[in-house]
C-alpha positions in Angstrom: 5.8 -69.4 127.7 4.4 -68.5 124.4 0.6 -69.1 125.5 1.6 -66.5 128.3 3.2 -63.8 126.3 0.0 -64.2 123.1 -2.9 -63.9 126.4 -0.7 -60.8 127.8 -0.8 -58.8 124.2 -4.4 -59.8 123.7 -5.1 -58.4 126.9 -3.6 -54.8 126.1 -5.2 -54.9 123.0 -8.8 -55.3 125.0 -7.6 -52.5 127.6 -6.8 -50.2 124.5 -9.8 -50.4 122.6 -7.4 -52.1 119.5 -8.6 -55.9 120.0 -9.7 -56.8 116.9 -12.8 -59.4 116.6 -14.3 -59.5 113.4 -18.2 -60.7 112.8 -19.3 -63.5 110.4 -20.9 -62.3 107.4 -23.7 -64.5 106.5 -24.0 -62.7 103.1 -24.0 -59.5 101.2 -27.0 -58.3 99.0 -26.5 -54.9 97.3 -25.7 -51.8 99.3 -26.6 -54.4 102.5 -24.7 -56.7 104.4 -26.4 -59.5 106.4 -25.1 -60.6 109.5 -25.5 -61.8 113.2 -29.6 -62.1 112.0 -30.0 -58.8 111.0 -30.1 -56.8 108.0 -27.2 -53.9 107.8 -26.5 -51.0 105.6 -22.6 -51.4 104.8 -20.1 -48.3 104.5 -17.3 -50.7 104.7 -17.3 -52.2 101.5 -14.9 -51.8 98.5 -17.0 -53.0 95.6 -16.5 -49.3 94.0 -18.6 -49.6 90.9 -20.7 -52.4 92.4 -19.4 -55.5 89.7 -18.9 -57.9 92.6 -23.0 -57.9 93.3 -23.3 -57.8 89.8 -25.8 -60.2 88.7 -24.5 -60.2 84.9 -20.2 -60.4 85.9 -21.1 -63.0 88.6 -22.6 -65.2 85.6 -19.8 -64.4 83.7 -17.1 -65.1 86.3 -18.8 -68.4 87.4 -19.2 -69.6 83.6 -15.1 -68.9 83.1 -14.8 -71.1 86.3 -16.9 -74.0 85.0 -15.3 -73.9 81.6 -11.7 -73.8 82.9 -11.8 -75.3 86.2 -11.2 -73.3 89.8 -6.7 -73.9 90.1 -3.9 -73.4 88.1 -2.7 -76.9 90.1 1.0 -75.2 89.8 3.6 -72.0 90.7 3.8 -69.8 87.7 7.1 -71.3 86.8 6.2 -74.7 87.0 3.1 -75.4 84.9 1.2 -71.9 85.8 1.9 -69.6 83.6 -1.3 -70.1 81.0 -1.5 -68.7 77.7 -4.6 -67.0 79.0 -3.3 -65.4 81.8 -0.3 -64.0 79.7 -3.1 -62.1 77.1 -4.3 -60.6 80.1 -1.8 -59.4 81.1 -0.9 -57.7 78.0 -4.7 -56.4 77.6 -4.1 -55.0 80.7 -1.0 -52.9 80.6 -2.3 -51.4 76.9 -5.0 -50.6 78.6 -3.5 -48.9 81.6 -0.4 -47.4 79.3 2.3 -49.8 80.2 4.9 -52.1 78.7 4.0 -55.4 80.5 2.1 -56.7 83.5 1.8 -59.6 85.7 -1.1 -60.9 88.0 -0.6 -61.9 92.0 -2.6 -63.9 94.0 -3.1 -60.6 96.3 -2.5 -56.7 96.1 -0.5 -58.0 99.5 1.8 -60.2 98.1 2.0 -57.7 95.0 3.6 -54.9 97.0 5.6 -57.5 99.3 7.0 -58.8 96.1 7.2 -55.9 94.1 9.2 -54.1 96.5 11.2 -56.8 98.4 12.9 -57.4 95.1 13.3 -54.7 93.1 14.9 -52.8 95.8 17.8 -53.7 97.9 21.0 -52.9 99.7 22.5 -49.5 98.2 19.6 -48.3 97.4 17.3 -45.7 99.0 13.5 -45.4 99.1 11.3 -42.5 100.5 7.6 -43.4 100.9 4.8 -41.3 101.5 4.1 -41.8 105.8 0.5 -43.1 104.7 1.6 -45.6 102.3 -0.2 -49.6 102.8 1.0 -51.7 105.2 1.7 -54.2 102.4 4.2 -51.3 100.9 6.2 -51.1 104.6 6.3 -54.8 104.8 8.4 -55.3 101.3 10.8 -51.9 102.5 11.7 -53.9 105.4 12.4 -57.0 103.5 13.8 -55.3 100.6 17.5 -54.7 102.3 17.5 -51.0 101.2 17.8 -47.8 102.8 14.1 -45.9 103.5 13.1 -42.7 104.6 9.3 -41.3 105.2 8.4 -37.7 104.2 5.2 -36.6 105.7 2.1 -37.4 104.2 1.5 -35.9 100.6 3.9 -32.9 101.8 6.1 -32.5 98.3 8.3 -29.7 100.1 9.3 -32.8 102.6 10.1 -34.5 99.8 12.2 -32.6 98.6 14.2 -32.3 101.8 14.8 -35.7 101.8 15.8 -36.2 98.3 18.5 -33.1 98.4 19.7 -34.9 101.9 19.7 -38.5 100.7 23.2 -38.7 98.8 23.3 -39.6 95.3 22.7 -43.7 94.7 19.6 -45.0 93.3 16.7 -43.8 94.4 13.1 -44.7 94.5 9.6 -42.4 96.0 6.8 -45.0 96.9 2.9 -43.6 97.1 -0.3 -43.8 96.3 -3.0 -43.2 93.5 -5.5 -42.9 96.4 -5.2 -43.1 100.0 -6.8 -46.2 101.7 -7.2 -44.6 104.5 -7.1 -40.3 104.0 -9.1 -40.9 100.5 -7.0 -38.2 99.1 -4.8 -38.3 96.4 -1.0 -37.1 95.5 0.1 -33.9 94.0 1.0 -35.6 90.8 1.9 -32.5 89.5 4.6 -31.6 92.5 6.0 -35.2 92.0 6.3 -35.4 88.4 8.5 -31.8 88.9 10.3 -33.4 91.7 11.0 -36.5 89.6 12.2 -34.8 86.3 14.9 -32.7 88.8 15.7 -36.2 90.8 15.4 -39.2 88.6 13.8 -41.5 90.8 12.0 -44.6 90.3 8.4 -44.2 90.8 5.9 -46.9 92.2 2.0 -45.7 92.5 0.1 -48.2 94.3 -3.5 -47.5 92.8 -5.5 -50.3 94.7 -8.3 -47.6 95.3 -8.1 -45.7 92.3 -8.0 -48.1 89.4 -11.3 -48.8 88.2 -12.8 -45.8 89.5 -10.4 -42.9 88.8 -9.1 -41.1 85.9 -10.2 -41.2 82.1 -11.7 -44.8 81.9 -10.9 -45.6 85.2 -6.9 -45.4 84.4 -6.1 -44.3 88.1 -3.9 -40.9 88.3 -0.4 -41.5 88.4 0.6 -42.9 84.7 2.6 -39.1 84.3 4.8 -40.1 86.9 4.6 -43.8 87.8 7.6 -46.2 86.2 5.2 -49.0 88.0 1.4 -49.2 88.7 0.1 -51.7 91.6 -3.8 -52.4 91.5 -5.8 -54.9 92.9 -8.9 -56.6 91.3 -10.7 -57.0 95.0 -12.1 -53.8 94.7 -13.7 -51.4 91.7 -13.5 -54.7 89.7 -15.2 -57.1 91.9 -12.9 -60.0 91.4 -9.8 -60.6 93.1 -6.2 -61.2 92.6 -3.8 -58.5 92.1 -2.3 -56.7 89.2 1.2 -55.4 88.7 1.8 -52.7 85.8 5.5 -52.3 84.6 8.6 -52.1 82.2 9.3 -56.0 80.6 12.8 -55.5 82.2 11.2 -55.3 85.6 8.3 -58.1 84.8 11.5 -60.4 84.0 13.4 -59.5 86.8 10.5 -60.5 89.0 9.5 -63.7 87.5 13.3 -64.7 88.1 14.0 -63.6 91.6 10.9 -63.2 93.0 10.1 -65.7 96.0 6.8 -64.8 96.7 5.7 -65.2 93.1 8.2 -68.2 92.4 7.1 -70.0 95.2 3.2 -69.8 95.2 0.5 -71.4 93.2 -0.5 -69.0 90.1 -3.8 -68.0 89.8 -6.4 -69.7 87.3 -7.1 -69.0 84.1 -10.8 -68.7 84.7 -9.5 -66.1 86.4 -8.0 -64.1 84.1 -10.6 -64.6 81.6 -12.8 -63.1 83.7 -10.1 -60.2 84.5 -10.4 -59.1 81.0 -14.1 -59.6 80.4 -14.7 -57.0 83.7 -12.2 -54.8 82.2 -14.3 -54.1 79.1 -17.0 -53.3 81.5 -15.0 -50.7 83.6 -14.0 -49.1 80.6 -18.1 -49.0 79.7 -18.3 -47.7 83.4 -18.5 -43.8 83.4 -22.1 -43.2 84.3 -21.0 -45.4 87.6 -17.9 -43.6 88.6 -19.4 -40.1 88.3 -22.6 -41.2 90.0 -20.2 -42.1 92.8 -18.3 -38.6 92.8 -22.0 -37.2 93.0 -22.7 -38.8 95.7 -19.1 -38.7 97.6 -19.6 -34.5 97.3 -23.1 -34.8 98.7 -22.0 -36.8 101.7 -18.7 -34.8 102.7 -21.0 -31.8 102.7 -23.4 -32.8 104.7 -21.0 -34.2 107.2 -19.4 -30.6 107.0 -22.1 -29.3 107.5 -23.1 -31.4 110.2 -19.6 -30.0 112.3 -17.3 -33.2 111.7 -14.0 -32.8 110.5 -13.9 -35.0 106.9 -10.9 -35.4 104.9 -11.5 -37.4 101.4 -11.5 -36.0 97.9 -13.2 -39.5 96.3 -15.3 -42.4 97.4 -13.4 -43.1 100.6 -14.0 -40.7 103.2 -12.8 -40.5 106.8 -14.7 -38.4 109.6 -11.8 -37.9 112.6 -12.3 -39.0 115.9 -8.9 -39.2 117.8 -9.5 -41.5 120.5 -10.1 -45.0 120.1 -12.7 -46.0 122.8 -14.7 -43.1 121.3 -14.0 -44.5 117.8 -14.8 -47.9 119.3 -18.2 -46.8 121.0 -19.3 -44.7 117.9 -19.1 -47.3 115.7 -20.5 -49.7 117.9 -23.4 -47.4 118.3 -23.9 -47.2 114.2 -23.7 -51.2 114.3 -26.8 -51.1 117.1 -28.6 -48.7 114.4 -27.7 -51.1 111.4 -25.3 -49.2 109.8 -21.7 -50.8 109.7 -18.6 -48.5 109.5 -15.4 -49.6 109.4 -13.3 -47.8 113.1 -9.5 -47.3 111.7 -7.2 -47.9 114.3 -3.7 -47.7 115.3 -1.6 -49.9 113.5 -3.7 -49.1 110.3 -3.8 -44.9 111.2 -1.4 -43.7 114.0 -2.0 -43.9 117.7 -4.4 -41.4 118.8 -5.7 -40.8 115.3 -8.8 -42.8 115.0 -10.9 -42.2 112.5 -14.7 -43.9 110.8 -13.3 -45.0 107.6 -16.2 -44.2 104.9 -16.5 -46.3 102.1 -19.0 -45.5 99.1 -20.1 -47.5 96.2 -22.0 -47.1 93.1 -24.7 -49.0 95.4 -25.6 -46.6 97.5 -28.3 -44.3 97.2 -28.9 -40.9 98.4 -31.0 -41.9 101.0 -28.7 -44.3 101.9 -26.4 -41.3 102.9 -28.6 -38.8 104.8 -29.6 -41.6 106.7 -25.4 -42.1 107.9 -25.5 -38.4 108.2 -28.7 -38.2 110.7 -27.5 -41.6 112.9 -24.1 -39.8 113.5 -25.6 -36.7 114.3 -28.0 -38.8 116.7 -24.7 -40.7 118.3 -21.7 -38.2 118.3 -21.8 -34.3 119.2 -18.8 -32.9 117.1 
C-alpha cells in the first residue's frame, strides 16, 4: 500500500516536470564544478565570497579539526556545550550587534527551532509569502496563529496587522530573498514596527557575510532576532542564531530540536571565529561581487529577460516548468549548471533559473551565461 501510493507521486512528479534527481558531484574547483566526467561552470553555488575554496580557511579549518577532534560526542546539554563554542558565540553577536547567540547544527533546524518554540498558541505571526521553507515548517509546528502578506508589500502588512486583533504579535522575513534576491523595505518595517510592537525575526542566511557594513546583513534596525547560516558567504557550515539572552535561555531549555541533537564541535567553532575575522577583512570581495551582479542583470536586461535581484542571487523568470526544465537542461549540455526553481520552492507556474554569483566568478565567466541563454531561449 505504501510502495503504491510513493510510485504514484513519483510519477506525477515526472509528468510535471517537478521530479527531482540530483547529480553526483565528483568535486568542486573554483568558479567550476566537476561532475558526470566533465568540467562545468557553476551558477548554483553559495560560497558568496569564495572562503569554502579557500586554500588558506581550508588549512585553517582542517588544522582546528586535527587539534580538537571532528564531534562534540554529546547534545549541548549533556557534555556539548564547550567553552569554545560559548566564546564564539559571544564574538559573534558583538560582532553582529546582539546580546547573545547560539550555534545549530543547520540554518534548517535553526529556523525550525527558533520558531517552533518561541511562538505558540495565542500568538500571531505574519511572514513575508517568500519566506524559507525552514521558516513555514517551525509556523506550523509552533501552535500559533499565522498570516502571509504578499511578498515585501509593507501596505499588506499593514492590513494585516490593523486586522489581527491585539495579542502578541510577531512579522517573520528576510535580509535577502533565497529565491527573488531582493531585500525588504527595512525602512517601511521599522515604521510599521515602532506603530505595532511586534517581534521581529530577519532570517539573513543570504545576506550575512556579504551584505551591509562588514558584511552585518541589513536588518539589525529592525530585527529583535538575526538567523544566519555559516554554509554560505562563510564557507563553513552550521548555523547561527543572533538574539536577546532571555530568548538564548528560553531556547536552550525548551527547545527539542536543540536539546535533543548532538552539538557541533569545537573545531568548529574555532574555525567560525577565525573566518569571521576574514569577512570582516572582506570588502574588496563583496563589492567585486556587487560589480559584477550589476554587470550581469544588465546584460540579461538587455538581452529581453525579465531579472528580478538587487544582489548576488539573481533569478531570470520563466513560468513554465518543462520550459524551465529544458532550458536548464540545455545550459547543463553547454557546461554551465543553473539551478531550475520549482514549485514547492517558487509557486506553481512561476519557474524561474535561480542565479547564483560568487566572488569566483569572472567577467568572462558572465557574458559567456549571457551568450548560451541567448543561444537556448528567445525571451
Amino acid at each position: 500500500m505504501f510502495e503504491k501510493r510513493y510510485a504514484q507521486r513519483l510519477k506525477h512528479q515526472k509528468l510535471t516536470d517537478l521530479y527531482r534527481n540530483p547529480p553526483e558531484i565528483a568535486r568542486k574547483e573554483g568558479p567550476f564544478i566537476h561532475m558526470e566526467g566533465r568540467t562545468r561552470l557553476n551558477f548554483a553555488s553559495n560560497d558568496y565570497l569564495g572562503l569554502g575554496s579557500d586554500p588558506a580557511v581550508r588549512k585553517m579549518v582542517a588544522e582546528n579539526f586535527e587539534a580538537m577532534g571532528p564531534s562534540a560526542s554529546s547534545s549541548r546539554l549533556v557534555s556539548g556545550n564547550f567553552q569554545m563554542m560559548r566564546e564564539a558565540e559571544q564574538t559573534f553577536a558583538a560582532y553582529f550587534g546582539f546580546e547573545d547567540a547560539l550555534f545549530f547544527p543547520s540554518g534548517f533546524q535553526a529556523n525550525l527551532a527558533l520558531i517552533s518554540t518561541l511562538f505558540g498558541k495565542g500568538d500571531h505571526i505574519y511572514f513575508d509569502k517568500h519566506i524559507h521553507a525552514s521558516s513555514v515548517k517551525g509556523l506550523a509546528l509552533s501552535g500559533a496563529a499565522f498570516s502571509g502578506y504578499k511578498h515585501n508589500a509593507m501596505n499588506h502588512l499593514e492590513k494585516r496587522l490593523k486586522s489581527g486583533g491585539q495579542g502578541p504579535r510577531a512579522v517573520i522575513t528576510e535580509g535577502l530573498f533565497s529565491m527573488d534576491g531582493d531585500f525588504p523595505d527595512i525602512d517601511s518595517l521599522s515604521a510599521l514596527k515602532k506603530t505595532y510592537g511586534f517581534l521581529c525575526v530577519v532570517d539573513e542566511a543570504h545576506s550575512y557575510g556579504v551584505c551591509g557594513k562588514g558584511g552585518r546583513g541589513v536588518g539589525k534596525t529592525v530585527a529583535d532576532v538575526g538567523v544566519g547560516t555559516l554554509g554560505k558567504a562563510f564557507g563553513l557550515f552550521g548555523a547561527i542564531v543572533l538574539l536577546p539572552k532571555l530568548f538564548r535561555d528560553y531556547l536552550i531549555n525548551f527547545s527539542a530540536p536543540l536539546i535533543y541533537s548532538t552539538a557541533l564541535p569545537e573545531a568548529h567553532a574555532k574555525s567560525a571565529v577565525d573566518i569571521l575575522s576574514v569577512i570582516e577583512s572582506s570588502d574588496d570581495k563583496r563589492e567585486y561581487l556587487q560589480g559584477l551582479s550589476r554587470s550581469l542583470k544588465m546584460k540579461l536586461v538587455g538581452a529581453g529577460f525579465t531579472v528580478n535581484g538587487d544582489a548576488h542571487i539573481l533569478s531570470v523568470n520563466i513560468g513554465d516548468e518543462k520550459k524551465t526544465m529544458e532550458l536548464a537542461r540545455n545550459l547543463y549540455h553547454d557546461d554551465i549548471l543553473v539551478f531550475p526553481a520549482r514549485f514547492p520552492t517558487v509557486p506553481l507556474g512561476q519557474a524561474i533559473l535561480r542565479i547564483s554569483l560568487t566572488a569566483l566568478h569572472q567577467y568572462d565567466h558572465i557574458q559567456r551565461l549571457v551568450d548560451t541563454l541567448i543561444i537556448r531561449h528567445h525571451p
